[in-house]
N, C-alpha and C positions, 0 to 999 in steps of 0.2 A: 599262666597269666598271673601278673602281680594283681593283689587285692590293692580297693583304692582306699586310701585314708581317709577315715572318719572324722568330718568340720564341726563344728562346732556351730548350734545353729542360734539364730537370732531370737531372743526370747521376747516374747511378746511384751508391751508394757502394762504393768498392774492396774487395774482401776477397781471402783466400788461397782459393786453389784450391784444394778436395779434390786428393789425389793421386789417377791415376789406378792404376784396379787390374791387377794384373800377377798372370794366374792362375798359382797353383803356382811362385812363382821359387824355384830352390834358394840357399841360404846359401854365401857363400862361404868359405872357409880362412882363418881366421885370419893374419895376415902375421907372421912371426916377424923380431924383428931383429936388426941385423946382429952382435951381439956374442953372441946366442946360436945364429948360425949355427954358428961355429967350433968351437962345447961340444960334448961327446958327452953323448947322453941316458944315467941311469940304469937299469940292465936291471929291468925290472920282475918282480916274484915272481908267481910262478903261484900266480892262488887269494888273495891276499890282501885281504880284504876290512875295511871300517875296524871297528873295535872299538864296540860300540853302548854308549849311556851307558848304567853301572850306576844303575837306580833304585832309591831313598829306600825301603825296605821299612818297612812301618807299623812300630809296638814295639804287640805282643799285651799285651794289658791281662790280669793275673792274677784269673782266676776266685774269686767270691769264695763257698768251700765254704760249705753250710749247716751253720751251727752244732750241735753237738747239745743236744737240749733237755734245759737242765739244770733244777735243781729249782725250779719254779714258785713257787706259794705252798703253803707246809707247814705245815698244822694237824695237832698234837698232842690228844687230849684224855682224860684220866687221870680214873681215878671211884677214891678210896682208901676205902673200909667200912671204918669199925674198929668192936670190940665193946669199947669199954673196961672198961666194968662187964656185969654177964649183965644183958639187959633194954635196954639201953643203946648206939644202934647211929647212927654217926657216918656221914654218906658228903660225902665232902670231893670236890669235883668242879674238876681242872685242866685248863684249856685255852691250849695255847703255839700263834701262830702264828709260822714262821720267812720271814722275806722276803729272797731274794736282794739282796747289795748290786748297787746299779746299778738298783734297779726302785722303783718309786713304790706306792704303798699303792693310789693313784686307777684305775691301769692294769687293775685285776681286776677294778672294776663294767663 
């Protein structure tokens, strides 16, 4: 029997690696450099903690008191009797209404 030829096969394509995990590694120190080896650190204050931002307090909007209720509509009405001769007997009949300024005549039906 003839052997069969050998193909040539599909290569996978490359990617990155997941890293592998490393349970629990602690962080390291920070590397401080060489020019602020030489410095001395500032003594720090006991208890100093930062100042918290002063917040924007609303502005309280003024209450707006109930009016007191002033004179609605004002009807007048006057009945005058005269007798001006004996026998003779008048009656004269006035009616005034007074409407606040500021109000409409319509507003009362």
């Amino acid at each position: 029997m003839a052997k069969r030829k050998k193909r040539a096969k599909v290569q996978p394509k490359k990617r990155a690696k997941p890293r592998g995990r490393r349970a629990a590694v602690r962080g390291k120190a920070r590397k401080v450099s060489k020019s602020a080896r030489g410095k001395a650190m500032k003594p720090t204050v006991a208890g100093a903690k930062p100042r918290r931002a002063a917040m924007k307090k609303a502005v309280r909007k003024k209450e707006q008191g109930m009016k007191p209720p002033g004179p609605e509509v004002e009807t007048v009405v006057a009945d005058v009797i005269e007798e001006p001769a004996p026998g003779v007997i008048t009656v004269t009949e006035i009616e005034e209404t007074q409407i606040p300024a500021g109000r409409d005549e319509r507003e009362e039906c």
